[in-house]
C-alpha positions in Angstrom: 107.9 85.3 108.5 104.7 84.7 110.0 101.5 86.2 109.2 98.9 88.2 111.5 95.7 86.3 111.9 92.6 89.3 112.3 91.1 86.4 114.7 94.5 85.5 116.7 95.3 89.1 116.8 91.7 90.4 118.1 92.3 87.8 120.9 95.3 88.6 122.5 93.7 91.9 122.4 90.4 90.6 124.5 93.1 88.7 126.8 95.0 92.3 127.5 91.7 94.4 127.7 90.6 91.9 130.8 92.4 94.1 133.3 91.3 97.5 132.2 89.6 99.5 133.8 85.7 100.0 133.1 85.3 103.0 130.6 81.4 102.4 129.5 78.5 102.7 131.9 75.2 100.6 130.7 73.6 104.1 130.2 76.1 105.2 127.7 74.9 105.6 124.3 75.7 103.4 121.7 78.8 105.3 120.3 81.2 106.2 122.9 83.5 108.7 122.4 87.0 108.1 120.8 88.6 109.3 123.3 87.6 107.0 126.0 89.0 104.4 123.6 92.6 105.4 123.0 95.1 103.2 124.9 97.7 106.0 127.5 101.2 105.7 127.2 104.0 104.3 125.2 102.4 102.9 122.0 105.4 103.1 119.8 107.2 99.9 117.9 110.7 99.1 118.5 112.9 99.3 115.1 113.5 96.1 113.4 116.1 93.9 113.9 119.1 93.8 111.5 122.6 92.4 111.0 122.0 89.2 113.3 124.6 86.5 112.5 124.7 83.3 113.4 127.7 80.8 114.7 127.6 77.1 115.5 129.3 75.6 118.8 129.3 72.7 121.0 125.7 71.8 121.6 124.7 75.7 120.9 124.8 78.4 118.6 125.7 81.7 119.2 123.7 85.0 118.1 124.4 88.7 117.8 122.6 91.6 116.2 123.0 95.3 116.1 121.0 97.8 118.5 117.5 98.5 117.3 116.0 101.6 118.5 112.8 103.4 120.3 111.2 106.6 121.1 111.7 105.4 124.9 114.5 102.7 124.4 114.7 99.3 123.6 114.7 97.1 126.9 115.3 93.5 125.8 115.3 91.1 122.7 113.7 88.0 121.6 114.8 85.0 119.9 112.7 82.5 117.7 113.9 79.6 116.4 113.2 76.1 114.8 114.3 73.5 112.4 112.6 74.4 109.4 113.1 77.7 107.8 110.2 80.3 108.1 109.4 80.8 104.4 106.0 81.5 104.1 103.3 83.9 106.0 101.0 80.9 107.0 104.5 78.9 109.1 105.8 79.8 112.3 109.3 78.8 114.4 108.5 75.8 116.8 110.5 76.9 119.3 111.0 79.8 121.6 110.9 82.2 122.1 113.5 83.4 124.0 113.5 86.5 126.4 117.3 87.0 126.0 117.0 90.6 127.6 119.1 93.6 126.7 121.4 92.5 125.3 123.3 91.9 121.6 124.7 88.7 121.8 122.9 85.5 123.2 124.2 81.7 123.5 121.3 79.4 122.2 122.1 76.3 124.1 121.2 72.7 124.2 121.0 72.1 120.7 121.8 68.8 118.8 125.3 69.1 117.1 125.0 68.7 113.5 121.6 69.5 113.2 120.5 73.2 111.2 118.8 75.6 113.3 116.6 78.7 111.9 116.6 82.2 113.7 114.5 85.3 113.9 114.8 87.8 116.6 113.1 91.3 117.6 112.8 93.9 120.0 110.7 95.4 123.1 110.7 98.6 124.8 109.5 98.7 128.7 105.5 99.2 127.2 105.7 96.0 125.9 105.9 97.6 122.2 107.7 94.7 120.1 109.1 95.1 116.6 106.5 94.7 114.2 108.6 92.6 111.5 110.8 89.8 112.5 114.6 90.1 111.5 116.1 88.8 108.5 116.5 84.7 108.6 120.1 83.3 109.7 120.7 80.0 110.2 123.9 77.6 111.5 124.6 74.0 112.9 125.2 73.7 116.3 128.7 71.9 116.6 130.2 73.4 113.2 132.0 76.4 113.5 130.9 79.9 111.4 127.5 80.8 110.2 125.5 78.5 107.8 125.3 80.9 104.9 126.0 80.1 101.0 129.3 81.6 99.6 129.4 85.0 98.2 129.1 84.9 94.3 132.0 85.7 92.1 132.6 89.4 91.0 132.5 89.4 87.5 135.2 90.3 85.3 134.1 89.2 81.8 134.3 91.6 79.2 131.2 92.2 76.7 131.0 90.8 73.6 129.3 92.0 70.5 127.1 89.0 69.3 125.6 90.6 66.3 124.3 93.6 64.3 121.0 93.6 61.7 120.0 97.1 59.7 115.9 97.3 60.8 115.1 100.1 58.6 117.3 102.5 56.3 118.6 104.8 59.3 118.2 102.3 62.2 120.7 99.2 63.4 120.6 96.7 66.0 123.3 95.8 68.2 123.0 92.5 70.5 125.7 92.2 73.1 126.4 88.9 74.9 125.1 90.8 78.4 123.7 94.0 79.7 126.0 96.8 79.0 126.0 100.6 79.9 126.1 103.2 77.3 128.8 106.7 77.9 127.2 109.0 79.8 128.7 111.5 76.9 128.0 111.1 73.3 127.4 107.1 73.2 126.8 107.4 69.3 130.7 107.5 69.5 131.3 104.4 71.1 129.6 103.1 67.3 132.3 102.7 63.8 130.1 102.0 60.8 132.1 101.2 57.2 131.0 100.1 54.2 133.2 97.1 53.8 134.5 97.4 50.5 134.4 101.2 49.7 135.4 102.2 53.0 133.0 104.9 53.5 131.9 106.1 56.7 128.2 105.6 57.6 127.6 108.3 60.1 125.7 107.3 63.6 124.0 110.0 64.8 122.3 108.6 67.8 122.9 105.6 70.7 120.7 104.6 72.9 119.6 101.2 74.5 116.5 98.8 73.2 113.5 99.9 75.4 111.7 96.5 74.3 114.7 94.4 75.3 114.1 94.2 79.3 118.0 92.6 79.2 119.5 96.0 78.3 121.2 93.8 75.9 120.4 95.7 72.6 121.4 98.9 71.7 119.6 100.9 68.6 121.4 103.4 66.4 120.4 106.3 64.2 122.4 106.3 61.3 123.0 108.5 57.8 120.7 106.6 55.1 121.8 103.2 54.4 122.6 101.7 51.1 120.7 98.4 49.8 122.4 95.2 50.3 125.8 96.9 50.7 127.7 95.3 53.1 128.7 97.0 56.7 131.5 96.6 59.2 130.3 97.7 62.6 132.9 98.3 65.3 132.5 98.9 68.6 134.6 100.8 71.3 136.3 100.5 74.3 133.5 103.0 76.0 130.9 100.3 75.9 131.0 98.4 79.1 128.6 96.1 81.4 127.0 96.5 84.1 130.4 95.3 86.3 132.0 98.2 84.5 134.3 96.1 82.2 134.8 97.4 78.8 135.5 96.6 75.4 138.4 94.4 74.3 139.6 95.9 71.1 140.6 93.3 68.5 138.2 90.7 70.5 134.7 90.4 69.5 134.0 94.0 69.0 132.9 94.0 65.4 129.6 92.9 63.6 128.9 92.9 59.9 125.6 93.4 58.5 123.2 94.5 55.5 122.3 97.8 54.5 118.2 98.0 54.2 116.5 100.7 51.9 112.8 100.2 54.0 112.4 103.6 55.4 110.5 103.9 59.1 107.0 104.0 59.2 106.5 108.2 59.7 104.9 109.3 63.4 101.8 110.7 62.6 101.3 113.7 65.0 98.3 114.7 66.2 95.9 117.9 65.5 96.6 120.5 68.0 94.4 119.9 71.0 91.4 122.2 71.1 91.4 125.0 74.2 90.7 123.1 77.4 86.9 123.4 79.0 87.3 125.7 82.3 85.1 124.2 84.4 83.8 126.9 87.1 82.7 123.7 90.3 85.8 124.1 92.3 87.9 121.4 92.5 86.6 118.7 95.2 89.6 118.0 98.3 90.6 114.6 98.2 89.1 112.7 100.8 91.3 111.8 103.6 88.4 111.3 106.1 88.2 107.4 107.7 84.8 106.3 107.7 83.0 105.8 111.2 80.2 104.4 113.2 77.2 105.8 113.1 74.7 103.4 114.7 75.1 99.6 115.8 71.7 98.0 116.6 71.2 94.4 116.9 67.5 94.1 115.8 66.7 89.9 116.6 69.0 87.2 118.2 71.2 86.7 115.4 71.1 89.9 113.5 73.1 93.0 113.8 72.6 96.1 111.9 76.1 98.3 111.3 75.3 101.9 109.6 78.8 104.2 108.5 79.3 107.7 107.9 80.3 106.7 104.6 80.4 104.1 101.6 82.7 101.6 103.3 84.8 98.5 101.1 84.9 95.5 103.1 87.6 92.5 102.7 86.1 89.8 100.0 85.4 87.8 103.5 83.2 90.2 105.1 83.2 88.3 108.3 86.6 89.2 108.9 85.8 92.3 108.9 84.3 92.2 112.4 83.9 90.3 116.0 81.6 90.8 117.9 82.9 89.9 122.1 81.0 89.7 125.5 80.9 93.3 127.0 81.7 92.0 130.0 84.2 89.0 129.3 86.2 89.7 126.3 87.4 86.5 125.5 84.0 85.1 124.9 83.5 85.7 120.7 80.0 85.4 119.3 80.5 83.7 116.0 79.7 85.9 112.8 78.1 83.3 110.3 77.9 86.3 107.2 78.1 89.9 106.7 76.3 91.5 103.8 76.5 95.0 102.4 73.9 97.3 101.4 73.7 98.6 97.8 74.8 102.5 99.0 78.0 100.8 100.8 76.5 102.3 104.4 75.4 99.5 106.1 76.7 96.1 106.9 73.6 93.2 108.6 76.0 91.0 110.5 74.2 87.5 110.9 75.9 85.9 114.0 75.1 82.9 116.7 72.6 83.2 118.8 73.1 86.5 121.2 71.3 87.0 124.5 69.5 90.1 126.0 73.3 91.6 127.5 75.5 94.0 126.6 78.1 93.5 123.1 81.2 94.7 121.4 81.4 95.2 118.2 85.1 95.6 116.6 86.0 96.5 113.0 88.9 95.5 110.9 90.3 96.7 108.1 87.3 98.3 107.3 88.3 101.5 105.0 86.3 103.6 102.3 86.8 104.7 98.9 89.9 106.1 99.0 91.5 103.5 101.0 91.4 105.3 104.7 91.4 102.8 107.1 88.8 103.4 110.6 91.4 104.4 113.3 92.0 102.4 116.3 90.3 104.7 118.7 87.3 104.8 116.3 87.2 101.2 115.3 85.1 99.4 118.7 81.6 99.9 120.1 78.8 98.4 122.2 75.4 97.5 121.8 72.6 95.8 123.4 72.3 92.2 122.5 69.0 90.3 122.0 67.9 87.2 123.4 65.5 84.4 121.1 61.5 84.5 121.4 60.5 83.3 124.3 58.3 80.3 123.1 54.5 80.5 123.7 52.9 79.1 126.6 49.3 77.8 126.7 47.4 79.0 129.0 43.8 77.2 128.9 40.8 79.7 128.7 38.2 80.7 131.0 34.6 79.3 129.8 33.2 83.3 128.5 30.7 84.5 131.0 32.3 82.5 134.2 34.5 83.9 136.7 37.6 81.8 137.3 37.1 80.6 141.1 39.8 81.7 143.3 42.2 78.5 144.8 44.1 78.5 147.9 48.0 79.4 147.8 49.8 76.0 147.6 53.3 77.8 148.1 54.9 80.5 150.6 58.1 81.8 151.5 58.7 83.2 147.9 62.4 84.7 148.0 64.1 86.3 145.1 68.3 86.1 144.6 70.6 88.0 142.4 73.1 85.5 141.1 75.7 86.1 138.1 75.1 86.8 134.8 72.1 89.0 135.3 70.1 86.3 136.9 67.0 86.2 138.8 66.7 82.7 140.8 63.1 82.2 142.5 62.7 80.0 144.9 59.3 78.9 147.4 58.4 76.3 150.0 55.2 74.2 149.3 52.1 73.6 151.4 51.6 69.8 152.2 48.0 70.3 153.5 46.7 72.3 149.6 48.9 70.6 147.4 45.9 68.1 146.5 44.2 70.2 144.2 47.2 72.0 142.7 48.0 71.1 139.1 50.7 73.6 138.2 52.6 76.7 139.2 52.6 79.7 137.3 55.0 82.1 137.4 54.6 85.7 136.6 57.3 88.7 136.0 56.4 92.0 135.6 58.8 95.7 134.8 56.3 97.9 135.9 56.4 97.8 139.6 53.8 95.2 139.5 50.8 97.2 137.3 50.8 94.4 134.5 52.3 91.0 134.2 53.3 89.2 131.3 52.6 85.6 130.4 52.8 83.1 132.7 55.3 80.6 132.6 53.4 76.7 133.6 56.3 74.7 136.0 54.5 72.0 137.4 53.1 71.3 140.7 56.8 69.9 142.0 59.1 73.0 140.9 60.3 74.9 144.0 62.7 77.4 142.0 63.1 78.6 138.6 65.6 80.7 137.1 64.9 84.2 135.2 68.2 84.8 132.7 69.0 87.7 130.3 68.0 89.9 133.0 68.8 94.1 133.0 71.0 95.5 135.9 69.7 98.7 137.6 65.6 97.2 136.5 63.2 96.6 139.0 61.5 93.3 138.4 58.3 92.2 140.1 57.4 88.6 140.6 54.2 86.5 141.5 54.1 82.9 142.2 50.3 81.6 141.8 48.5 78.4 142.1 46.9 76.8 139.6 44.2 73.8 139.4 43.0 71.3 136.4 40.3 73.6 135.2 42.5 76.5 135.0 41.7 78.1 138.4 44.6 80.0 139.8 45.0 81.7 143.8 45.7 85.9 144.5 49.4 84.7 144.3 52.2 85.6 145.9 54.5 88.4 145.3 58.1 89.7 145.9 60.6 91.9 143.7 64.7 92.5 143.3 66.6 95.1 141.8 70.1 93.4 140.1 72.9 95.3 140.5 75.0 96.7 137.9 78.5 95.1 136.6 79.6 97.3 134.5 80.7 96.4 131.1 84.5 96.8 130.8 84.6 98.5 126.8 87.7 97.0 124.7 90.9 99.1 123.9 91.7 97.8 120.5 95.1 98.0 120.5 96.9 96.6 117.4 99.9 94.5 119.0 100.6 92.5 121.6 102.6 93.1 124.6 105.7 91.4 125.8 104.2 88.9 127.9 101.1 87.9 125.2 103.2 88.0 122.1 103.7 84.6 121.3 100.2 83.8 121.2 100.4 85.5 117.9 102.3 85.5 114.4 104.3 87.9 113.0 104.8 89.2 109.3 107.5 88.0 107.3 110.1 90.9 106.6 109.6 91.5 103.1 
């Protein structure tokens, strides 16, 4: 009744994932094993719910269903409900659900008497395993007595009637009945009587069998003794012809057709020439290929690309970007938009174009993503991390030194330089300032280095007021050097000052991809409608 969502359904996943334990360390490579990824424990669905009636009361209506079953036993039921019937995959119940527990029977109360009320229920075992369709739809007023179903049709006890014959060729007739009928299981050419009305002469019917171009199973054609032109028949038929309810013929009542005898004879079947001796071919026969394709590499190569390469030709949904989401390594919930997703000519690699990514760790989860032959990735093969990238760093201007001067050396405007780990992988820099040199500073320049201090990279200009600046995108376990130097209006800059920081590690927290939802997180999502 209501249809998974891949984006709703990967969510609840990230929301369950938050409290699992770490299972990737930042120096794992970029393919973690599968078995690091499958969830422990109970990962079996209840059965479906069946046989749930419904019965209106007072202000309430009362439920009941039969037992659905588990590989570790069912341990309660839920109820959803609305106004409006569920009737398409895109709807869902308004209200509930329900945790009625374990049992088979549940008063739904506080309803508004005379009003129609929809119902769907299913079950969960103590995993939080739920049934993965909803139960058939029941429906009742509250205030009315007895279930809100239509009445049962009418058996049917109407007898067939012939409603015409017609000779097609000179051996074959057509018989239409006024509804589907059943030939004998025995000999149904003997449920036919062909005459010739005047003479009386038998016409013989050698063979019965239904109209396999009449979808009705209205028509019957038979096989009969050569016909003769314009010679008029009496067709009567038995009391072993019956419909589909069973009912037979009524002798005396309808059961007789005339028609006219045809001289066209059927067109003769032409069979073919005996086939020629079949080509052995020596190749052995290849196995079919029940292999699911897999990861091979995941590399994001700028801030907003992402290369995928498979073991395999993989066939991807006509929305590629369904396909995949790509999550914060380290907060699941936090999705990274995937803008496109093209596929290379050879089917093995996917480029993923996404919003912009910083310089931190990834997930990358796959969909639906199956090959050739239709086998889907598993679950425990189907997520992966990778190193995000952060955007250029824009350019900074530095102005030049005049070629065959030596920059002159100014006095250190700053001191005190501290660094401080905060969150996110960030380095925060702070400093105190000199009152008695700050006359001739123009700017501070800031310098980081990853060698232990042996180069620098560009410096970063912050003005002669800044007193801290903030170094994002950071790596844990790095150690990062840093020098704070003075610079004046010609470009003149001091020996600097220097401190460094090592950032501890997080550790990224790798998503289980789990298909369904547990107990608790199950409403968040929509189920199927039971087909």
């Amino acid at each position: 009744m209501r249809n998974y969502s891949y984006l709703k359904s990967a969510m609840l996943l990230l929301m369950i994932v938050a409290s699992v334990p770490q299972v990737f360390a930042l120096d794992n490579p970029i393919i973690p094993e599968s078995s690091k990824l499958v969830a422990a424990g109970d990962t079996g669905y209840p059965s479906d719910v069946n046989n749930v009636k419904a019965e209106g009361k007072d202000k309430a209506i009362t439920l009941s269903w039969d037992a659905s079953t588990d590989d570790t036993g069912v341990t309660g039921y839920k109820i959803f409900y609305g106004i409006q019937s569920v009737s398409v995959d895109s709807a869902s119940y308004t209200l509930g659900p329900v945790d009625a527990g374990n049992v088979l029977t549940y008063d739904v109360p506080n309803l508004e008497n005379g009003k129609t009320y929809y119902f769907a229920v299913t079950a969960y075992d103590a995993a939080g395993n739920e049934s993965e369709f909803y139960s058939n739809e029941v429906s009742a007023k509250a205030g009315v007595p007895g279930a809100d179903v239509p009445p049962a049709p009418a058996a049917d006890a109407v007898a067939p009637k012939v409603g015409g014959a017609s000779a097609v060729f000179s051996d074959m007739v057509k018989v239409v009945f006024s509804e589907p009928v059943q030939l004998p299981t025995v000999t149904p050419e003997s449920a036919f009587n062909i005459k010739e009305d005047l003479a009386g002469t038998a016409l013989a019917v050698t063979k019965a069998e239904l109209d396999a171009t009449d979808i009705t199973n209205k028509t019957v054609v038979l096989t009969t003794d050569a016909q003769k032109k314009d010679a008029k028949y009496v067709l009567t038929v038995g009391i072993q012809m019956k419909d589909l309810a069973g009912n037979p013929m009524i002798s005396g009542t309808s059961d007789t057709a005339v028609f006219t005898g045809s001289d066209v004879p059927q067109a003769k079947e032409i069979k073919p020439a005996a086939p020629e001796a079949p080509v052995v071919d020596p190749t052995p026969a290849v196995a079919a290929d029940t292999t699911a394709p897999a990861f091979v590499a995941v590399k994001a190569v700028d801030a907003n690309t992402v290369e995928v390469t498979f073991s395999e030709p993989v066939v991807l949904l006509s929305n590629a970007a369904e396909n995949f989401i790509v999550t914060d390594a380290n907060d699941n919930t936090k999705i990274t938009n995937i803008k496109k997703v093209s596929v290379s000519e050879d089917g093995l690699g996917a480029t993923l174009t996404t919003a912009d990514m910083e310089a931190k760790k990834y997930n990358l989860i796959a969909l639906k993503v199956k090959d050739a032959a239709g086998n889907v990735m598993p679950v425990e093969n189907s997520a992966t991390a990778f190193d995000g990238l952060a955007p250029a760093a824009p350019t900074i201007v530095i102005p030049p030194v005049t070629e065959g001067t030596t920059p002159l050396k100014v006095a250190e405007a700053a001191s005190s330089l501290m660094a401080k780990a905060m969150t996110g992988l960030v380095a925060q820099l702070s400093w105190k300032t000199k009152a008695d040199t700050m006359a001739d500073v123009a700017n501070f320049v800031l310098y980081m280095s990853t060698d232990r201090g042996a180069t620098y990279g560009e410096g970063i200009v912050l003005g002669k007021d800044a007193t801290k600046y903030d170094f994002k995108n950071l790596t844990a376990d790095m150690v990062y050097y840093f020098k704070l130097a003075s610079r004046d209006s010609l470009g003149n800059e001091s020996e600097g000052l220097v401190t460094f920081m090592t950032l501890p590690a997080t550790g990224p927290e790798m998503l289980l991809l789990l298909l369904f939802g547990s107990a608790g997180g199950s409403a968040l999502i929509n189920r199927k409608k039971k087909k």
